[in-house]
KOLVEX-426246 format. One record per residue (C-alpha): residue in three letters; x, y, z. Coordinates in steps of 0.2 Angstrom, whole numbers. Layout:
% residues N
<'ALA',<X,Y,Z>>
...
//
This chain:
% residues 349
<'UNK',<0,0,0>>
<'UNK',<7,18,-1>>
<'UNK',<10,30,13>>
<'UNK',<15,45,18>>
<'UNK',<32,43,24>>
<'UNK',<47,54,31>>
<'UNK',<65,50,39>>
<'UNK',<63,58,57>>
<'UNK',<75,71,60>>
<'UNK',<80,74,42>>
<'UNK',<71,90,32>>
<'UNK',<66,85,15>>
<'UNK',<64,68,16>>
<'UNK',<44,66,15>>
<'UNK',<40,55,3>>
<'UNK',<25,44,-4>>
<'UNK',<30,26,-5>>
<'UNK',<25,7,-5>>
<'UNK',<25,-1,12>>
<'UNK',<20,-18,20>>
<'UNK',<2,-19,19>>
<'UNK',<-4,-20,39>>
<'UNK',<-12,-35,46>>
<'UNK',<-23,-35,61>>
<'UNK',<-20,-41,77>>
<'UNK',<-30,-49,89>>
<'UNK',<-44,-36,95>>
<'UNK',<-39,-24,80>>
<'UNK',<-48,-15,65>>
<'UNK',<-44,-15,49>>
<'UNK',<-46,1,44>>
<'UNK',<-48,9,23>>
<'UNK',<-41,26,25>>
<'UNK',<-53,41,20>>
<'UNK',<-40,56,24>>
<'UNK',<-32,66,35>>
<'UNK',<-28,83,43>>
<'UNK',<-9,92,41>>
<'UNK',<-7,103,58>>
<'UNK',<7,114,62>>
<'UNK',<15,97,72>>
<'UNK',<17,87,55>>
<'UNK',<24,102,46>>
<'UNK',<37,101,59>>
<'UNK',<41,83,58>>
<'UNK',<43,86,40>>
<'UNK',<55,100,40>>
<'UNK',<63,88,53>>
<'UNK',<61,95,70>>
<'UNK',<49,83,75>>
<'UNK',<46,64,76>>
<'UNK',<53,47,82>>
<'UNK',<50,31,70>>
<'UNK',<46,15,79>>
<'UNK',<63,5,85>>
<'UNK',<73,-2,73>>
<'UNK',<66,5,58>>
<'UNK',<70,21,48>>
<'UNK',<55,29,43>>
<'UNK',<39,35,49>>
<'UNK',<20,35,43>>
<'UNK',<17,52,49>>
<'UNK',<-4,57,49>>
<'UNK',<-12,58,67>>
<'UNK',<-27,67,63>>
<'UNK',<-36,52,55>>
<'UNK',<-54,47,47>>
<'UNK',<-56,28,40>>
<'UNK',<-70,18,37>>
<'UNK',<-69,0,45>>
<'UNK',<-64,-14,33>>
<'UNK',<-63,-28,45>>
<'UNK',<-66,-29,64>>
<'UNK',<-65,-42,78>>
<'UNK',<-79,-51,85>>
<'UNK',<-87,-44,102>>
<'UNK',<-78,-29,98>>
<'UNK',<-93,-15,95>>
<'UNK',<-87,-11,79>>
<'UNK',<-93,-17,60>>
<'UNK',<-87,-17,43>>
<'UNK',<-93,0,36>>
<'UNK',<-93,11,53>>
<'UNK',<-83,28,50>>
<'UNK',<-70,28,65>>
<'UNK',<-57,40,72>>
<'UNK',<-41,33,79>>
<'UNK',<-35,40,95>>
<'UNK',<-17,46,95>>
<'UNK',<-8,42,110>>
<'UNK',<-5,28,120>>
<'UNK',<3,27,136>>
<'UNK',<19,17,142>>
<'UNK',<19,1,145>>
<'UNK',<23,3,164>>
<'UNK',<10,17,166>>
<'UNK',<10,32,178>>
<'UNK',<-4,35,188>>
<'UNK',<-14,45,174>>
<'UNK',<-10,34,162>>
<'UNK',<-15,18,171>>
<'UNK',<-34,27,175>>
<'UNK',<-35,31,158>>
<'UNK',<-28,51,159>>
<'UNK',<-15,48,145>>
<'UNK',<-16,65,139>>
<'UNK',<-9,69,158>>
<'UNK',<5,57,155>>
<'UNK',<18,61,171>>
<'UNK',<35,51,166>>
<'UNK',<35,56,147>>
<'UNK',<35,39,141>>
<'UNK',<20,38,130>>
<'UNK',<20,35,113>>
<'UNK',<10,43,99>>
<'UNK',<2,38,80>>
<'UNK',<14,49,67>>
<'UNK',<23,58,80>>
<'UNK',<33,47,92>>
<'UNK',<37,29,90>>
<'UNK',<22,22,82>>
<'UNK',<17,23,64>>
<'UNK',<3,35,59>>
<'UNK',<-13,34,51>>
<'UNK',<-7,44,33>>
<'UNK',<-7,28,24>>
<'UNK',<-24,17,12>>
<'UNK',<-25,5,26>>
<'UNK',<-21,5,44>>
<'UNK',<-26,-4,60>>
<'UNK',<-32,1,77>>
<'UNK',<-35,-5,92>>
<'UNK',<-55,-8,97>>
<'UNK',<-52,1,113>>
<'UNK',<-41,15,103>>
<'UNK',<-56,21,91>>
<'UNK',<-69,30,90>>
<'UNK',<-86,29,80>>
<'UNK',<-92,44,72>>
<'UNK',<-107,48,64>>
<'UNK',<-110,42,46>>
<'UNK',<-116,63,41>>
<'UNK',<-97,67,43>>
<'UNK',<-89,56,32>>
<'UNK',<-82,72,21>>
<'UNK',<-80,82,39>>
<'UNK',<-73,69,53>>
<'UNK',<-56,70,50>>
<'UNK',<-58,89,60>>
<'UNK',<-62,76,75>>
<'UNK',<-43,73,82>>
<'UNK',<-41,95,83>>
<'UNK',<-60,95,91>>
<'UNK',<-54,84,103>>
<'UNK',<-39,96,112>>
<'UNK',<-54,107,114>>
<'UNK',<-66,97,121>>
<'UNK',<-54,94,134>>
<'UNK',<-48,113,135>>
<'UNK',<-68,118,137>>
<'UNK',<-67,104,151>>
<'UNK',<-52,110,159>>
<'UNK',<-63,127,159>>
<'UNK',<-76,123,168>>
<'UNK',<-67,111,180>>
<'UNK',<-59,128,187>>
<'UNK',<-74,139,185>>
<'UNK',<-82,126,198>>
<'UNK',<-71,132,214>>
<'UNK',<-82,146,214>>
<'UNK',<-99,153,209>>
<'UNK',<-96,154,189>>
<'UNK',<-107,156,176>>
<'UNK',<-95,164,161>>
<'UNK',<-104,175,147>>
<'UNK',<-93,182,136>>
<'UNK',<-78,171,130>>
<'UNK',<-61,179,120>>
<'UNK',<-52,167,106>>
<'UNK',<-37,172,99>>
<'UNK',<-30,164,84>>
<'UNK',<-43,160,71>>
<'UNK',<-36,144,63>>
<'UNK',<-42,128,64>>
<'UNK',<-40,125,85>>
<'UNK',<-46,143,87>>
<'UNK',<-60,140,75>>
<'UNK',<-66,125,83>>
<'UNK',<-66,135,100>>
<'UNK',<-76,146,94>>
<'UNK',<-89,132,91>>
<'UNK',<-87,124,106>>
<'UNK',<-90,138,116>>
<'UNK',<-106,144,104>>
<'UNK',<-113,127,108>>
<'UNK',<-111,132,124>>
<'UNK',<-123,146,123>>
<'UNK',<-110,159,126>>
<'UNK',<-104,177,118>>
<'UNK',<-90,172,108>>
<'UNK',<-77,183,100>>
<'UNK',<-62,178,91>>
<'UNK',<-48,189,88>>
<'UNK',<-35,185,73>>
<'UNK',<-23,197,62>>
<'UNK',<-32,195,46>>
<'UNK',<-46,203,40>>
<'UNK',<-49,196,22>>
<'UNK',<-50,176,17>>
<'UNK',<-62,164,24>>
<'UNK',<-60,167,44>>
<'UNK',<-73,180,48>>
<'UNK',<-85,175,38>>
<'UNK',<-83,156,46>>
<'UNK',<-83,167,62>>
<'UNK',<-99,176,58>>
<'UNK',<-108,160,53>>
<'UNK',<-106,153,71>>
<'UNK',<-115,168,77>>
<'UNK',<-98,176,84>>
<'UNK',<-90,190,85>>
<'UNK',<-73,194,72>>
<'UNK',<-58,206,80>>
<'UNK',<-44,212,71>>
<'UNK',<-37,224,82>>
<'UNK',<-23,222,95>>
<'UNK',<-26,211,111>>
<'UNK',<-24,225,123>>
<'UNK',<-38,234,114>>
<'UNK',<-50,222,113>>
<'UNK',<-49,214,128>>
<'UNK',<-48,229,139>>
<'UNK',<-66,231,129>>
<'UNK',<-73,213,132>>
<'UNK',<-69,211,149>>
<'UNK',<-70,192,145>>
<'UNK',<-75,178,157>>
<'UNK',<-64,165,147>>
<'UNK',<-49,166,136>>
<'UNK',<-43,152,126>>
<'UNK',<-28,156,118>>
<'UNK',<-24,147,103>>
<'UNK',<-10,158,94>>
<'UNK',<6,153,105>>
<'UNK',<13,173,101>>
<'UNK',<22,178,116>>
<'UNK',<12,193,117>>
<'UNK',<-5,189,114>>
<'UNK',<-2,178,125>>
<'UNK',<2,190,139>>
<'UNK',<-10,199,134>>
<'UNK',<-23,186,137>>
<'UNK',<-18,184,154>>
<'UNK',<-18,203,157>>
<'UNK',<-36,206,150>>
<'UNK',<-52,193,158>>
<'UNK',<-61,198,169>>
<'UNK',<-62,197,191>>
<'UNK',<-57,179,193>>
<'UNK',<-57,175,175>>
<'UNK',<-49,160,166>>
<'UNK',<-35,158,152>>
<'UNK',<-34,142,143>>
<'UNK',<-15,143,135>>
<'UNK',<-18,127,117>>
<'UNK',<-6,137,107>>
<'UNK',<12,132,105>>
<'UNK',<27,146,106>>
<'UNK',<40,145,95>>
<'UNK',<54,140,108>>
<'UNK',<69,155,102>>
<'UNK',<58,169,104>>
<'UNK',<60,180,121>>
<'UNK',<48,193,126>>
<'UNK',<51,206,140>>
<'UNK',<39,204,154>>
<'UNK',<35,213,169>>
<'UNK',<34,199,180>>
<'UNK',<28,209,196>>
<'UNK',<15,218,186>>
<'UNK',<8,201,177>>
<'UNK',<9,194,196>>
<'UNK',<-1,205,203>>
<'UNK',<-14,207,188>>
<'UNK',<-16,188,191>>
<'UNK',<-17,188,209>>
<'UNK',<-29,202,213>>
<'UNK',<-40,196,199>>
<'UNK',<-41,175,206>>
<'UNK',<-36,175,189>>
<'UNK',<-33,156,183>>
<'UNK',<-19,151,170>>
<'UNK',<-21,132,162>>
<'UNK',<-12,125,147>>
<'UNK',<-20,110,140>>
<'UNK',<-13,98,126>>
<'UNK',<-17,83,119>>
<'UNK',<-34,72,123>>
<'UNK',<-41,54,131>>
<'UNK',<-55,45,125>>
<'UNK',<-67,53,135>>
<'UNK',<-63,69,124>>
<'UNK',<-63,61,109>>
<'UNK',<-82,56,112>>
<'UNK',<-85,73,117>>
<'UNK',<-76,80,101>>
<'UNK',<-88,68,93>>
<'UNK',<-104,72,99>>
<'UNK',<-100,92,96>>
<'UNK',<-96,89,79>>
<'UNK',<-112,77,76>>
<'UNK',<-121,95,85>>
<'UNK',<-114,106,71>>
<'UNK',<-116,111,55>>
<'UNK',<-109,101,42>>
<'UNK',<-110,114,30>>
<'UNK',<-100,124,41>>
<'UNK',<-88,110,44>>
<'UNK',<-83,109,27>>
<'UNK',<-78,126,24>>
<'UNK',<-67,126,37>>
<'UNK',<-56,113,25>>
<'UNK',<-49,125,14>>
<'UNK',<-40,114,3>>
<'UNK',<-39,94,-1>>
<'UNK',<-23,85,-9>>
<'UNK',<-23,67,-16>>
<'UNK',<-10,55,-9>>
<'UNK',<-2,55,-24>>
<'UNK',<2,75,-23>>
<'UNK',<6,73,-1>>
<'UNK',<20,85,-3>>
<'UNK',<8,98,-11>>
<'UNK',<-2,100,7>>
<'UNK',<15,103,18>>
<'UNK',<16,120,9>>
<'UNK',<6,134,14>>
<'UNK',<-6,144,4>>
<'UNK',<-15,161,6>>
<'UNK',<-32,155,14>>
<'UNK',<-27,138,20>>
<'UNK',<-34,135,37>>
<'UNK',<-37,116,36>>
<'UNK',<-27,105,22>>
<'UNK',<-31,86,21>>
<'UNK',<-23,74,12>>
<'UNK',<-36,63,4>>
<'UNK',<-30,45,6>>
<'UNK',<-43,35,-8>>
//
C-alpha cells in the first residue's frame, strides 16, 4: 500500500511510498483510509524538528489526525465493517504512571507515552491501517467528508473541560468568552463555546479570506485589532488562547475579567524571548483570582466529546473550514502553505 512517509530528523525527506500492507491483530480493525488533517506538528516533523520512527526502523507513517471507514473488525468488539472511525493518537507506556493507568494519558507524568505519526508508532497517513477496538472511535455516518476535523476537536473538548473544571471552585457562570488565533483550533473553539450558549469573539490578524466569515456563521464576534484593545473592551470571562505569540499571550492573561480564566492550546515557538513585567503580570493575576491552564493533547473521553460536538454542528460549516484537499499522490503539495489555508487534508482513496 502507499504512505506518507518521512525520515525523522532529516528536512526534505517526505515521501509517498510502498510499504507492507498491515495485518490486524487480535482485537484490532482494519481500517480503509478516508483522509487526514496536516497541523502545524506534521509540518514540523517534515521540515525535521519533530518525530521518532518505531525502533529499529528508519522511517515513519506520519498522519495523526485520522478518518477511515472500518474494513474488518473483531468479533465482540462493537465495531462493524462500514462504521466511520477515528483513531485515538496516543498511547501510554507500557509501565503506566498514575494517569495513564486510569486512563488520563493525555496527563502522561513520566513522558513515556508513545503517539500515531509523532513518536514511535506509525501513523494513520497511509490506504490502510489498524487500530486498536479500545483506541477508536465511531463517528457519525453525516461526517464522512467532515470527521477528520475530530482529532483538533478533541484538544478542545478537553480545553472547554479543563474550563469549567476551574470555573467550579467558585460561583461561575461565564458569558462572554475571547479566542485568539482563528485557525483551525481557534475556529473550533469558537464552536465549542457557541454550543455552549456563550458570547463568543475571536480575535486574529487578518481581515480578508475565509476566517470572519466562518466566524460570523457561528453567530460570533470577528476582531482584528490588537489584544490589549480588545480585551480591555470585552472584559472576558474566558480566554482560550490558541496563537502561542508571546504577546498575545500576555495579553490574554492581562485582559479577563475578576477571577477570569485563560486556557494557553497554542504552542510558542521555543527561540523567541519577550520582555515581561513579572511583578506587574503577578499582581494582575493575583488580585483578579485570575486562573492560568495550558492544556494539550486528549483521552477517550474527549474524543467522544469532540464527537458528539461535531455530530451537533453544521456540516455545511464544517466543510468550509477545510480550505483545501490534496490526493495521496500529490502529499507533498499539502505541507506547503497557501494564502487562505486554514485546514489541508490529504485525501487518502
Amino acid at each position: 500500500m502507499r504512505a506518507v512517509t518521512v525520515r525523522p530528523s532529516a528536512a526534505k525527506s517526505l515521501e509517498v511510498c510502498e510499504v507492507p500492507d498491515p495485518v490486524p491483530g487480535a482485537g484490532e480493525l482494519l481500517v480503509d483510509g478516508i483522509s487526514v488533517g496536516v497541523c502545524g506538528t506534521d509540518r514540523e516533523i517534515v521540515a525535521g524538528g519533530l518525530g521518532r520512527a518505531p525502533k529499529g526502523e528508519e522511517r515513519l507513517i506520519i498522519g495523526h489526525e485520522s478518518l477511515g471507514r472500518v474494513r474488518q473488525a473483531p468479533a465482540g468488539s462493537g465495531f462493524a465493517a462500514g462504521d466511520l472511525v477515528v483513531g485515538i493518537v496516543r498511547r501510554p507506556d507500557p509501565e503506566p504512571c498514575g494517569a495513564c493507568a486510569r486512563g488520563e494519558f493525555d496527563m502522561c507524568r513520566n513522558g513515556r507515552y508513545t503517539e500515531r505519526g509523532i513518536r514511535e508508532r506509525h501513523g494513520y497517513a497511509s490506504r490502510f491501517w489498524t487500530v486498536e477496538s479500545d483506541y477508536a472511535v465511531r463517528l457519525d455516518p453525516s461526517l464522512e467528508r467532515v470527521g477528520v476535523l475530530l482529532e483538533p476537536a478533541t484538544v478542545l473538548a478537553k480545553a472547554w473541560e479543563q474550563v469549567e473544571r476551574i470555573g467550579a471552585r467558585s460561583w461561575f457562570e461565564p458569558e462572554r468568552v475571547l479566542v485568539t488565533g482563528a485557525g483551525p483550533i481557534g475556529l473550533l473553539a469558537a464552536l465549542l463555546g457557541r454550543q455552549r450558549g456563550l458570547d463568543v469573539h475571536v480575535l486574529d490578524r487578518v481581515t480578508s479570506g475565509p476566517k470572519p466569515a466562518l466566524v460570523a456563521g457561528l453567530g460570533a464576534t470577528y476582531h482584528s485589532g490588537s489584544v490589549d484593545e480588545v480585551a480591555a473592551a470585552l472584559r472576558p470571562d474566558v480566554v482560550i488562547e490558541a496563537t502561542g505569540a508571546g504577546d498575545v499571550v500576555l495579553g490574554a492573561m492581562r485582559g479577563t475579567a475578576s477571577y477570569g480564566i485563560v486556557c494557553l492550546i497554542g504552542v510558542s515557538p521555543e527561540a523567541h524571548r519577550l520582555p515581561v513585567e513579572a511583578g506587574a503580570l503577578n499582581n494582575a493575576l493575583v488580585r483578579g483570582n485570575t486562573a492560568v491552564v495550558g492544556s494539550v493533547n486528549a483521552n477517550a473521553r474527549h474524543y467522544r466529546a469532540g464527537a458528539e460536538a461535531l455530530r451537533r454542528a453544521d456540516p455545511a460549516w464544517l466543510e468550509r473550514m477545510i480550505t483545501r484537499r490534496v490526493p495521496l499522490r500529490d502529499a507533498a503539495e499539502a505541507f506547503t502553505a497557501r494564502d487562505g489555508d486554514i485546514k489541508v487534508v490529504i485525501d487518502l482513496e
